[in-house]
Biopython code that builds the backbone (N, CA, C, O; Angstrom):
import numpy as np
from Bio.PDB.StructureBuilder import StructureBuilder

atoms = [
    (1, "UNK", "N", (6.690, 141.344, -59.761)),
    (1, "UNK", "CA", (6.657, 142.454, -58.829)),
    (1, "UNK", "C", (5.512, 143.393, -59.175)),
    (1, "UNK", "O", (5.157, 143.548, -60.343)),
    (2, "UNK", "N", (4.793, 144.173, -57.905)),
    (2, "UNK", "CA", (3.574, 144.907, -57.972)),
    (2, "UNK", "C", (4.318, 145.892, -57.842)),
    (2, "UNK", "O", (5.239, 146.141, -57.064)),
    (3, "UNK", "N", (3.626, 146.699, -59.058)),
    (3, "UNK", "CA", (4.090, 148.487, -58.925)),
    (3, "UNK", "C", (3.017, 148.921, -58.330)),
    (3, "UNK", "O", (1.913, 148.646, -58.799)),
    (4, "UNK", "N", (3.151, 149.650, -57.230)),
    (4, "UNK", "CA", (2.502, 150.644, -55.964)),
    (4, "UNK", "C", (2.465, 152.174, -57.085)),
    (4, "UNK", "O", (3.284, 152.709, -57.832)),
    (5, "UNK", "N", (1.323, 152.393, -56.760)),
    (5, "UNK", "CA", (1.171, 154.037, -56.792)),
    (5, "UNK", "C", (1.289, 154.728, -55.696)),
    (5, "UNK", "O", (0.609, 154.810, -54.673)),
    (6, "UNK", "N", (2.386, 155.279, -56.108)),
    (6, "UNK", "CA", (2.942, 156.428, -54.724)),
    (6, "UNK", "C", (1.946, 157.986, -54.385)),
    (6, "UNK", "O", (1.796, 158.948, -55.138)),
    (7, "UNK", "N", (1.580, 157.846, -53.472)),
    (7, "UNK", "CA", (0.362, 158.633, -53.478)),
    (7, "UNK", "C", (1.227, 159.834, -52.748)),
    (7, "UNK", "O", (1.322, 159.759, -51.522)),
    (8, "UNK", "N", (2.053, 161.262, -53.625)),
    (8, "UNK", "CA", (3.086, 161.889, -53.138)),
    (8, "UNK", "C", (2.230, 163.052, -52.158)),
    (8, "UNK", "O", (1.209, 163.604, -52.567)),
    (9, "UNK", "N", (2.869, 163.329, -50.721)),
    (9, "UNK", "CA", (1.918, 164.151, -49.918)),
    (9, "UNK", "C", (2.842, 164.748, -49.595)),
    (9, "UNK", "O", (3.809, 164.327, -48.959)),
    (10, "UNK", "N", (2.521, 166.546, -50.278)),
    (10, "UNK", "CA", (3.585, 167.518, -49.359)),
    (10, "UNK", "C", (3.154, 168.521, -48.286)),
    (10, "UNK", "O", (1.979, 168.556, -47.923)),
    (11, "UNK", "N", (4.109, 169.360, -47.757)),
    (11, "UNK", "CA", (4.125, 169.781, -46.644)),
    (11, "UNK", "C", (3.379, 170.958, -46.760)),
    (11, "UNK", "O", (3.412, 171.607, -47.805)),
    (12, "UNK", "N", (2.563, 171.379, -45.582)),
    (12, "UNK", "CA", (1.694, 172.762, -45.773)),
    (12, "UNK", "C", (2.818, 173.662, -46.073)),
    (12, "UNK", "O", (3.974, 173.722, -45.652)),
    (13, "UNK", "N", (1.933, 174.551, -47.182)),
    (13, "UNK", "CA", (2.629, 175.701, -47.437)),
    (13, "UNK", "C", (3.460, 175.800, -49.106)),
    (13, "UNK", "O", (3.532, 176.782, -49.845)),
    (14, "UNK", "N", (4.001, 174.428, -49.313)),
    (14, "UNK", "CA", (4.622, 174.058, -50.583)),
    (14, "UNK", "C", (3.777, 174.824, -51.476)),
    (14, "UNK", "O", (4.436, 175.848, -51.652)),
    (15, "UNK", "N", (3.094, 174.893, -51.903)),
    (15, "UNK", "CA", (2.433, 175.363, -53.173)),
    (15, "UNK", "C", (2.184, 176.400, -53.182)),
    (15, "UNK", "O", (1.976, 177.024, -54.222)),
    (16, "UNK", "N", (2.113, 177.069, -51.620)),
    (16, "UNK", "CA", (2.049, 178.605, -51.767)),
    (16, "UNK", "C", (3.338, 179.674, -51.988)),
    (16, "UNK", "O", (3.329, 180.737, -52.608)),
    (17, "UNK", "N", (4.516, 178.986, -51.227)),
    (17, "UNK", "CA", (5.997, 178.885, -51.350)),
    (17, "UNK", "C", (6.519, 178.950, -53.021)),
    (17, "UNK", "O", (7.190, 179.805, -53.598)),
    (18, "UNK", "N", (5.837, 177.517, -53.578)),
    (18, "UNK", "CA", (6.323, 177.529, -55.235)),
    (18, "UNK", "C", (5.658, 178.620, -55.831)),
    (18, "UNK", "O", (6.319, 179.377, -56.543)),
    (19, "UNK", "N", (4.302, 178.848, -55.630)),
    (19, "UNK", "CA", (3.976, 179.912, -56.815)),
    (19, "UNK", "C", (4.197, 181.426, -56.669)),
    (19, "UNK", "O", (4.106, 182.254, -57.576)),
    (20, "UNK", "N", (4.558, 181.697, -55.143)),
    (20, "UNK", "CA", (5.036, 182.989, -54.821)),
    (20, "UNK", "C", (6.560, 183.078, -55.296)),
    (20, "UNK", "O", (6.990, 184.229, -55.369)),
    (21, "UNK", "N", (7.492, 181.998, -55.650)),
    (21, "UNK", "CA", (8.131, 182.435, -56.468)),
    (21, "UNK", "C", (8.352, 182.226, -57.872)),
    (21, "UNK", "O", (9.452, 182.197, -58.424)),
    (22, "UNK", "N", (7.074, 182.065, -58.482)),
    (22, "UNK", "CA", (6.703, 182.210, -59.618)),
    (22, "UNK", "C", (6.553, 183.560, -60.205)),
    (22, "UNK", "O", (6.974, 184.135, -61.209)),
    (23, "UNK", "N", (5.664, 183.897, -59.027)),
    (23, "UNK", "CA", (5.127, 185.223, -59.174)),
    (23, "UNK", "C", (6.237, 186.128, -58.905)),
    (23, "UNK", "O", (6.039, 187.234, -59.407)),
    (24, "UNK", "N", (7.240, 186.031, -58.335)),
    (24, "UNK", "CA", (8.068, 187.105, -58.469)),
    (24, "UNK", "C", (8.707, 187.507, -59.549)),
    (24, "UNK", "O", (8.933, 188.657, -59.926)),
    (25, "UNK", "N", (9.140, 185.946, -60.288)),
    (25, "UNK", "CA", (9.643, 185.994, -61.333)),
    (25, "UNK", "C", (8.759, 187.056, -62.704)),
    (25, "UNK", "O", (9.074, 187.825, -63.612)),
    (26, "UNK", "N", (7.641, 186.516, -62.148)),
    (26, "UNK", "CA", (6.341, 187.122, -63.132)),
    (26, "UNK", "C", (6.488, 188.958, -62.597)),
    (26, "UNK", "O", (6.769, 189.828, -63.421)),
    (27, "UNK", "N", (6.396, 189.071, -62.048)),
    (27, "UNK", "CA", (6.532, 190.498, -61.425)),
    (27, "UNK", "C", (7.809, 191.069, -61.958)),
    (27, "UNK", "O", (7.594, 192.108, -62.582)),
    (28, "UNK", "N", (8.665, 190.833, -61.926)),
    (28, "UNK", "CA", (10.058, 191.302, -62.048)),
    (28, "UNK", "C", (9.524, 191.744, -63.605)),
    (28, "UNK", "O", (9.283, 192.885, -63.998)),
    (29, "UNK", "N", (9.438, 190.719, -64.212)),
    (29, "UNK", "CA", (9.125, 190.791, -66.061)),
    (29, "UNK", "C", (7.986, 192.055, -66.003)),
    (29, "UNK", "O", (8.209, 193.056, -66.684)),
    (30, "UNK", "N", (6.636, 191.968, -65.085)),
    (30, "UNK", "CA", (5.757, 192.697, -64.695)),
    (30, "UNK", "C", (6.201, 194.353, -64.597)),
    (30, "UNK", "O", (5.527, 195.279, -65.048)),
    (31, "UNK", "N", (7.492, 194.471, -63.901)),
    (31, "UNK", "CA", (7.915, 195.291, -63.377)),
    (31, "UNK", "C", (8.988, 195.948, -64.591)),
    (31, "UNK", "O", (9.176, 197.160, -64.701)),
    (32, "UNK", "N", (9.555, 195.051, -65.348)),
    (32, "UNK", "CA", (10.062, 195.978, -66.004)),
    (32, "UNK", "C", (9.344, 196.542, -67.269)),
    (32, "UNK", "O", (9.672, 197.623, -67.757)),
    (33, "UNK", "N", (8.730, 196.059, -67.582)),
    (33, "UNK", "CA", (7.306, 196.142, -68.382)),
    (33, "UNK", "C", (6.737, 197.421, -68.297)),
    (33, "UNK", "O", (6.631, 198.168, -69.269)),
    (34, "UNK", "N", (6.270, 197.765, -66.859)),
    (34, "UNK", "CA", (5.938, 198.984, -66.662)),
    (34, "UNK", "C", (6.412, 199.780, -66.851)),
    (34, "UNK", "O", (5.894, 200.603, -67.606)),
    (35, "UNK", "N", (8.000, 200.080, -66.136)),
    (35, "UNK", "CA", (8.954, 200.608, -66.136)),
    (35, "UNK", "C", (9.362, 201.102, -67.916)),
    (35, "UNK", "O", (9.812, 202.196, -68.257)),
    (36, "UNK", "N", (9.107, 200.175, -68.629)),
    (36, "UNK", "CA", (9.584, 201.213, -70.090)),
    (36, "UNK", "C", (8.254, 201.495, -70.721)),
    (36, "UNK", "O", (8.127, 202.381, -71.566)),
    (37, "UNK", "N", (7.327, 200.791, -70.337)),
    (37, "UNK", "CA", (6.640, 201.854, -70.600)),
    (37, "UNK", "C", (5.973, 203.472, -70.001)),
    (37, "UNK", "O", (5.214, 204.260, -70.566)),
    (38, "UNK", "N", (6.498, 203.517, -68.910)),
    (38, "UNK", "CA", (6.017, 204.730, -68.138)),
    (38, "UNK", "C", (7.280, 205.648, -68.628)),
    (38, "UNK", "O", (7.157, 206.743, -69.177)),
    (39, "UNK", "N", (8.562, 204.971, -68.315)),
    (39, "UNK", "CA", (9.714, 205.461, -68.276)),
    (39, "UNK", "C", (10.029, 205.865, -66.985)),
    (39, "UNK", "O", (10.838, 206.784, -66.859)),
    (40, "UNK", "N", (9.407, 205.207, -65.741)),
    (40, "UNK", "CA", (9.809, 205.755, -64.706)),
    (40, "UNK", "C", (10.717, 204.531, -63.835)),
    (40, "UNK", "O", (10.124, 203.499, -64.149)),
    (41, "UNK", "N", (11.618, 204.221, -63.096)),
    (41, "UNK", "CA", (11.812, 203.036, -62.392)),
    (41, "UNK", "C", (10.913, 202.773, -61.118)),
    (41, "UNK", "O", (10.280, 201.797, -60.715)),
    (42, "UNK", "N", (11.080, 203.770, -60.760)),
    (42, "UNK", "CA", (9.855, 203.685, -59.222)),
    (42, "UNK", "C", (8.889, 202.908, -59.515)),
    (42, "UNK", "O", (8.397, 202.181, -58.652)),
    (43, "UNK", "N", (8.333, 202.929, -61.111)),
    (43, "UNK", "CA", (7.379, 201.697, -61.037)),
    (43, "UNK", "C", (7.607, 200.298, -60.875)),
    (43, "UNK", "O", (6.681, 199.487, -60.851)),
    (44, "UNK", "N", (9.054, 199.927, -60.742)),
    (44, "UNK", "CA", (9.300, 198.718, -60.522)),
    (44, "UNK", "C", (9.211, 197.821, -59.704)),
    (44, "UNK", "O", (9.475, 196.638, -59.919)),
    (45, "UNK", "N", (8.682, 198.480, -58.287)),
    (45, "UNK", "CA", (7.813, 197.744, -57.603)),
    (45, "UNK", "C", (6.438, 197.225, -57.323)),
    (45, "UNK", "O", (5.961, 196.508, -56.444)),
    (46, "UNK", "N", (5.957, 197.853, -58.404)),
    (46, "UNK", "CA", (4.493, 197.964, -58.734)),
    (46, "UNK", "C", (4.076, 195.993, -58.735)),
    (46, "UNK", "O", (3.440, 195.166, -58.081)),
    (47, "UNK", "N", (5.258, 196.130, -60.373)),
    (47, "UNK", "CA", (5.807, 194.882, -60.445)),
    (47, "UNK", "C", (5.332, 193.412, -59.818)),
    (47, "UNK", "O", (4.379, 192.642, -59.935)),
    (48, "UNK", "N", (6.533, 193.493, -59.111)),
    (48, "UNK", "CA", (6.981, 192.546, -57.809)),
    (48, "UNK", "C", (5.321, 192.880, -57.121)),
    (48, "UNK", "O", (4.604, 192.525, -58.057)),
    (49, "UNK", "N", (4.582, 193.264, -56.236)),
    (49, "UNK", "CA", (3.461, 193.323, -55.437)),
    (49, "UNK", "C", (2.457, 192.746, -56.569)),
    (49, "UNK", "O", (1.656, 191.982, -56.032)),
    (50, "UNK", "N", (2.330, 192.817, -57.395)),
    (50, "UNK", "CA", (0.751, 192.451, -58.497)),
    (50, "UNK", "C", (2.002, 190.717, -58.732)),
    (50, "UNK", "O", (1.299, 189.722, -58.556)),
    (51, "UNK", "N", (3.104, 190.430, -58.967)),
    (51, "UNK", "CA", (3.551, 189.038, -59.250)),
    (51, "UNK", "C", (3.185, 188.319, -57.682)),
    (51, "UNK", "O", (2.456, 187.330, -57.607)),
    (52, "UNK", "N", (3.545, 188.699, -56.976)),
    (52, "UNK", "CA", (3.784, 188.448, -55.506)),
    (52, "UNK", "C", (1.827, 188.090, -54.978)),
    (52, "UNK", "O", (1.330, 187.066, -54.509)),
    (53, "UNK", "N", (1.412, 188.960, -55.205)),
    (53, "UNK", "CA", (-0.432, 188.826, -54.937)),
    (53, "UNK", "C", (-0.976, 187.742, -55.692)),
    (53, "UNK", "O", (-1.927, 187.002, -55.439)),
    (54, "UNK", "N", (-0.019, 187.795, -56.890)),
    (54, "UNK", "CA", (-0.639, 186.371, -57.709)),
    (54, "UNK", "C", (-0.399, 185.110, -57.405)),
    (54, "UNK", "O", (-1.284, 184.263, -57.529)),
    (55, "UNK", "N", (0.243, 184.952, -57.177)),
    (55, "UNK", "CA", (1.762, 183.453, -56.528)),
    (55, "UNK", "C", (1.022, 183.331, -55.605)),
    (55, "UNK", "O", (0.912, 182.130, -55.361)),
    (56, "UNK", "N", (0.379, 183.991, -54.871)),
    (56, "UNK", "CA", (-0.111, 183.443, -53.578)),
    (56, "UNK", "C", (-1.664, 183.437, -53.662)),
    (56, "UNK", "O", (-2.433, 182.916, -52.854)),
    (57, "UNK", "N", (-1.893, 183.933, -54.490)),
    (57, "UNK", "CA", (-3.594, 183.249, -54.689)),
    (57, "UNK", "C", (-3.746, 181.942, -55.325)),
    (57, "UNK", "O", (-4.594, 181.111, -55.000)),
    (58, "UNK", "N", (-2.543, 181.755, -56.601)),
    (58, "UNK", "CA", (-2.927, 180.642, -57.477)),
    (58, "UNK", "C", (-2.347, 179.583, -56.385)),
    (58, "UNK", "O", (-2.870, 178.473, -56.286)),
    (59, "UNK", "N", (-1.101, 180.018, -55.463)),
    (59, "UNK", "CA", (-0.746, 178.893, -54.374)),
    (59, "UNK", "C", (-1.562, 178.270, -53.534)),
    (59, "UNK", "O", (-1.648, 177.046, -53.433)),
    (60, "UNK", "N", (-2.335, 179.273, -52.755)),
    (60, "UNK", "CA", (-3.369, 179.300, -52.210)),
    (60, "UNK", "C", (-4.597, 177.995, -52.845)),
    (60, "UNK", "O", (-5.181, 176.998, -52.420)),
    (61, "UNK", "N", (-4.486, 178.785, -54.080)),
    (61, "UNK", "CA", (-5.955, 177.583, -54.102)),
    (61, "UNK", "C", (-5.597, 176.521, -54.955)),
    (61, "UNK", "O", (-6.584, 175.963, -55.435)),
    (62, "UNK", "N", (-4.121, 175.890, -55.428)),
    (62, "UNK", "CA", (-3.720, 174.873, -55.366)),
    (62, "UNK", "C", (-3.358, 173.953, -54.503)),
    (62, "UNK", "O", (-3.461, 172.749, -54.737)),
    (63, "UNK", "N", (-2.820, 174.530, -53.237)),
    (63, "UNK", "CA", (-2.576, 174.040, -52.236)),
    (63, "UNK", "C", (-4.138, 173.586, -51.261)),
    (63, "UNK", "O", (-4.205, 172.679, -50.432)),
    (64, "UNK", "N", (-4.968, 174.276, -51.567)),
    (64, "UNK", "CA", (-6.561, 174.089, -51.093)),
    (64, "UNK", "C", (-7.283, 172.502, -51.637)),
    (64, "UNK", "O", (-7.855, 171.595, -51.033)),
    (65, "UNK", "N", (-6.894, 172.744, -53.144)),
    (65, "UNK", "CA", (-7.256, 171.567, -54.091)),
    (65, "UNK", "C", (-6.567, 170.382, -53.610)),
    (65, "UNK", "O", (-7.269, 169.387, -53.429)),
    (66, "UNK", "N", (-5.686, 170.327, -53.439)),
    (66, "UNK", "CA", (-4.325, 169.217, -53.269)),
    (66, "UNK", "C", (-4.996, 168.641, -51.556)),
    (66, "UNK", "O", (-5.514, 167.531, -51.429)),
    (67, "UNK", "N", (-4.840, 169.685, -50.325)),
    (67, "UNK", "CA", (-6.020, 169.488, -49.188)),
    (67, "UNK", "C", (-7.227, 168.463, -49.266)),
    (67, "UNK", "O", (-7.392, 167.369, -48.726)),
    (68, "UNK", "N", (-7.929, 169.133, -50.043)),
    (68, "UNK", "CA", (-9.214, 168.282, -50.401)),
    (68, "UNK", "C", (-8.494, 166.702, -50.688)),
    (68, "UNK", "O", (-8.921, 165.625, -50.272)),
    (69, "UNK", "N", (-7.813, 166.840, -51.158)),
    (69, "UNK", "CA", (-7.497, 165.186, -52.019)),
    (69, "UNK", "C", (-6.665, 164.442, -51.194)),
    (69, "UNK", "O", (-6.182, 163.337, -51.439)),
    (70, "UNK", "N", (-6.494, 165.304, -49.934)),
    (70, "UNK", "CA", (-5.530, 164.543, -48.728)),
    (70, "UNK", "C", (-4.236, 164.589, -49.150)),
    (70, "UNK", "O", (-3.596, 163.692, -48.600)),
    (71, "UNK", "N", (-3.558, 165.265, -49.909)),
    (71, "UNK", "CA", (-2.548, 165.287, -50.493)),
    (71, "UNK", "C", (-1.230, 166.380, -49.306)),
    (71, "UNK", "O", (-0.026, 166.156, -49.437)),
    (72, "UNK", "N", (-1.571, 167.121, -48.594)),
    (72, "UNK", "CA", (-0.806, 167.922, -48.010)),
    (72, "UNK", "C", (-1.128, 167.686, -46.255)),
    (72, "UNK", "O", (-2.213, 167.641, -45.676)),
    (73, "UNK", "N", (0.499, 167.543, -45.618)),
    (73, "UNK", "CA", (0.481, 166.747, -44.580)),
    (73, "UNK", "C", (1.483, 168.032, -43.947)),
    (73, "UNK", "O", (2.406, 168.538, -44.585)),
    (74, "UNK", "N", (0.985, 168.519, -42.236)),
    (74, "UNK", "CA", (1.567, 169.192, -41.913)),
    (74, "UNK", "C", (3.266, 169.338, -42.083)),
    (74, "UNK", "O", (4.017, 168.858, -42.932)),
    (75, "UNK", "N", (3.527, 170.178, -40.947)),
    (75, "UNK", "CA", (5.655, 170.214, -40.771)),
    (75, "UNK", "C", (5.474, 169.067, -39.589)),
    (75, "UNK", "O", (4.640, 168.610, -38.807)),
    (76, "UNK", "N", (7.206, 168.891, -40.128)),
    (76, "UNK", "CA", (7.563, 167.836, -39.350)),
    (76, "UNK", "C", (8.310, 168.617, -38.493)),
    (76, "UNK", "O", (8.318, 169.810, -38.796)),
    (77, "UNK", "N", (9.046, 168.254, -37.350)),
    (77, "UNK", "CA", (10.092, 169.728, -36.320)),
    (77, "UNK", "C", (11.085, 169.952, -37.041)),
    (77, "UNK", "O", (11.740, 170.947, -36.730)),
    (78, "UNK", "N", (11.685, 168.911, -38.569)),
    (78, "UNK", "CA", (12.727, 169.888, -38.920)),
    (78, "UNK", "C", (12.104, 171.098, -39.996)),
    (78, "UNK", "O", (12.595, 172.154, -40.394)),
    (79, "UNK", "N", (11.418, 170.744, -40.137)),
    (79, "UNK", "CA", (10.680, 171.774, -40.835)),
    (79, "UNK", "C", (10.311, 173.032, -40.851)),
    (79, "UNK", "O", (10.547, 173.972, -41.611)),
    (80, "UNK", "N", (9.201, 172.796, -39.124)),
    (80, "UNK", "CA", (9.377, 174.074, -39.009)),
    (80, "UNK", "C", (10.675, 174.975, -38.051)),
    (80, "UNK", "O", (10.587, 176.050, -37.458)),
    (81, "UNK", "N", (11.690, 174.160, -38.181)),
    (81, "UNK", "CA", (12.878, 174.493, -37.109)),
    (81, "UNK", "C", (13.329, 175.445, -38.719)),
    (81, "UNK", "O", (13.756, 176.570, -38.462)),
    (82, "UNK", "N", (13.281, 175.156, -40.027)),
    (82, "UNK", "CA", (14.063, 175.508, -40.770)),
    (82, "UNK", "C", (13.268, 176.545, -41.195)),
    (82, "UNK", "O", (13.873, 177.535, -41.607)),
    (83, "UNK", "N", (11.622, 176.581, -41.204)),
    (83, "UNK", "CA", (10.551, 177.828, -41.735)),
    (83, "UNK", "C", (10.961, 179.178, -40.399)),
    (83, "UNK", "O", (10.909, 180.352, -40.767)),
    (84, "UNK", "N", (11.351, 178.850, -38.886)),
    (84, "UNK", "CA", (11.418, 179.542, -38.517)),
    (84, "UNK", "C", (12.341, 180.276, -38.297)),
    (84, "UNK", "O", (12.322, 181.414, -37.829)),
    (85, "UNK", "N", (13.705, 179.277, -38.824)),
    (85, "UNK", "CA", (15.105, 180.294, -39.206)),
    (85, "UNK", "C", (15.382, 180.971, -40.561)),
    (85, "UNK", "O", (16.277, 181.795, -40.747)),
    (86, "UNK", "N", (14.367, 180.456, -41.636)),
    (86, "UNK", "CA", (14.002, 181.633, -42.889)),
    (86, "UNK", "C", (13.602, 182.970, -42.543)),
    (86, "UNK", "O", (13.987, 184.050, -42.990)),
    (87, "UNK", "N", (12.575, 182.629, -41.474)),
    (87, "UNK", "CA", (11.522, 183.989, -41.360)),
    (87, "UNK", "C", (12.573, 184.943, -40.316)),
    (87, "UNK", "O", (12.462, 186.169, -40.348)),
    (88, "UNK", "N", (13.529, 184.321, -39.454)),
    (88, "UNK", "CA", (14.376, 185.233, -38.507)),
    (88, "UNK", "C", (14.927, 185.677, -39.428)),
    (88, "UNK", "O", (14.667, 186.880, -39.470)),
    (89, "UNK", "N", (15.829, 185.267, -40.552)),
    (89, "UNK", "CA", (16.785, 185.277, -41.865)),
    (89, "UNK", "C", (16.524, 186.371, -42.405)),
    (89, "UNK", "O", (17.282, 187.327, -42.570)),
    (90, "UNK", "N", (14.807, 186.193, -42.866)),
    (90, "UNK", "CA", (14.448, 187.704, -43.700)),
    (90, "UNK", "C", (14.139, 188.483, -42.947)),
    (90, "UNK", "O", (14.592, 189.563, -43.326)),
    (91, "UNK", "N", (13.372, 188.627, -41.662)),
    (91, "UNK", "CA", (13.703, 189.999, -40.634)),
    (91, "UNK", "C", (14.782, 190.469, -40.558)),
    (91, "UNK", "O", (15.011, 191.629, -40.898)),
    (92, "UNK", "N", (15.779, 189.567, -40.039)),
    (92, "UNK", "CA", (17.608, 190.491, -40.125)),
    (92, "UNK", "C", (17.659, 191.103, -41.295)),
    (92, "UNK", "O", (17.475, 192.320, -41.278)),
    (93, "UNK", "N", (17.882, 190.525, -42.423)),
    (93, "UNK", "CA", (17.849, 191.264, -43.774)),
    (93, "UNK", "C", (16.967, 192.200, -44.309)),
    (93, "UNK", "O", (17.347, 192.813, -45.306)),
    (94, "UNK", "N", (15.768, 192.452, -43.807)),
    (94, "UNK", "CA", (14.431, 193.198, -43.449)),
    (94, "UNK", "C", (15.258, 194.899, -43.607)),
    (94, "UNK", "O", (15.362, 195.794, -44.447)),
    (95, "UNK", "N", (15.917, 194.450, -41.564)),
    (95, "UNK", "CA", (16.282, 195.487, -40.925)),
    (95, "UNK", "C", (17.964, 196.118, -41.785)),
    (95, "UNK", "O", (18.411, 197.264, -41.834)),
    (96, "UNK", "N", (18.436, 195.034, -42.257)),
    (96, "UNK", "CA", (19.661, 195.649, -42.732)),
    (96, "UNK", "C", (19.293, 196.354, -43.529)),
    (96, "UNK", "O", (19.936, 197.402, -43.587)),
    (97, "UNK", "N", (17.987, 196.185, -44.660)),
    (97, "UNK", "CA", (17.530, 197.110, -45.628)),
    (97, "UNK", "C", (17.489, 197.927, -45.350)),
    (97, "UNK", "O", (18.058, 198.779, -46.033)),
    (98, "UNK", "N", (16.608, 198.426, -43.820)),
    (98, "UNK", "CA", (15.969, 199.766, -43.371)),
    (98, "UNK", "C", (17.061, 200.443, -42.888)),
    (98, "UNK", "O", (17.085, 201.645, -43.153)),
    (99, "UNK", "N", (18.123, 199.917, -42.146)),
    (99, "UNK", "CA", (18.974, 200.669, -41.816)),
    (99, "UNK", "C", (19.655, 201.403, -42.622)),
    (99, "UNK", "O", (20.113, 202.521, -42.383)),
    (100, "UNK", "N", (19.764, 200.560, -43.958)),
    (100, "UNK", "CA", (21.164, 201.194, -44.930)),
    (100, "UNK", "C", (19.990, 202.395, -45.451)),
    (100, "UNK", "O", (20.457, 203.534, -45.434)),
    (101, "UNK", "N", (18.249, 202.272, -45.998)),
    (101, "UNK", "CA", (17.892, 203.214, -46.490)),
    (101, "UNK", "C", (18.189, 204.629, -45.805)),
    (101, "UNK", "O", (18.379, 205.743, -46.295)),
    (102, "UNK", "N", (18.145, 204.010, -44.046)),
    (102, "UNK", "CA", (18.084, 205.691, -43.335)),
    (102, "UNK", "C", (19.555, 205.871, -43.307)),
    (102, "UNK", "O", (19.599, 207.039, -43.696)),
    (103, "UNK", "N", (20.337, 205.654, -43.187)),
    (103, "UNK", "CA", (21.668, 205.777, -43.277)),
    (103, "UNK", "C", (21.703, 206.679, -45.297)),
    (103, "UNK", "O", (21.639, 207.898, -45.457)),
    (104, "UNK", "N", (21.768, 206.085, -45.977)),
    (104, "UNK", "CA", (21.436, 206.539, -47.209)),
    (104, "UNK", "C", (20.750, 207.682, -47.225)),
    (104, "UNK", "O", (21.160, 208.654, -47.859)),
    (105, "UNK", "N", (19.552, 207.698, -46.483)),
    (105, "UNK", "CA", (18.927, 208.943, -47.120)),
    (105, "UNK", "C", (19.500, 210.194, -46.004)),
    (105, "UNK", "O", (19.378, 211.391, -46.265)),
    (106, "UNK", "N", (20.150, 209.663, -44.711)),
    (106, "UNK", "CA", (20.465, 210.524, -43.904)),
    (106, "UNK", "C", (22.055, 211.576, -44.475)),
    (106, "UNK", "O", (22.499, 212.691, -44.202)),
    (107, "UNK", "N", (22.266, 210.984, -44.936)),
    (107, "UNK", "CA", (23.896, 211.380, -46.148)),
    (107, "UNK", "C", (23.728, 212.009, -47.067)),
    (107, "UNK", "O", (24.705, 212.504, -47.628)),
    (108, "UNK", "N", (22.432, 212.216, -47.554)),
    (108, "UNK", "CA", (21.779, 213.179, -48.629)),
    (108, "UNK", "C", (21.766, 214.848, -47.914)),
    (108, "UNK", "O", (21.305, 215.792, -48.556)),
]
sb = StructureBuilder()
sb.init_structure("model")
sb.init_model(0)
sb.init_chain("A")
sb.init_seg("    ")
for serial, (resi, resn, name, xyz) in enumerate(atoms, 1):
    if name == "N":
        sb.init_residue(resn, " ", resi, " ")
    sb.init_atom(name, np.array(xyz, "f"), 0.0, 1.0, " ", f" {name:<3s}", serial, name[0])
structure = sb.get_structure()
């Protein structure tokens, strides 16, 4: 029997997806980091935005590299049937945020 090299091709977006949540993870650590050293928490979003900017550059130009090599092959319809019920997912949850902040700060 001939062993085939499986030449693995993923879906646009994968690599920008994986390292943005790399980077959050990195941010969070980022974020609390700041946070004792300032002593303030408000800096803890500082955080998350400098992890989050990173994840998506190093995604970015892994996912660019991988391109070049023919390696990344658009969505298929379940795909983007499922990218576009994430993105409705985090708008609802978006707005539940904003609501509870003005609700919250309106009770002050």
């Amino acid at each position: 029997m001939k062993k085939r090299k499986k030449i693995e091709k993923y879906p646009e977006g994968y690599f920008v997806g994986l390292w943005m949540s790399i980077g959050i993870a990195l941010g969070v650590v980022i974020g609390v980091a700041i946070d004792l050293i300032i002593g303030n928490s408000g800096f803890f979003g500082i955080g998350l935005i400098i992890g989050i900017v990173i994840g998506i550059i190093i995604g970015a130009l892994v996912e660019k590299n991988y391109k070049k090599q023919g390696k990344i092959r658009p969505l298929n319809k379940k795909e983007k049937k499922g990218k576009n019920r994430a993105i409705i997912l985090g708008l609802i949850i978006l707005l539940i945020g904003v609501a509870a902040l003005v609700l919250t700060l309106s009770l002050m």
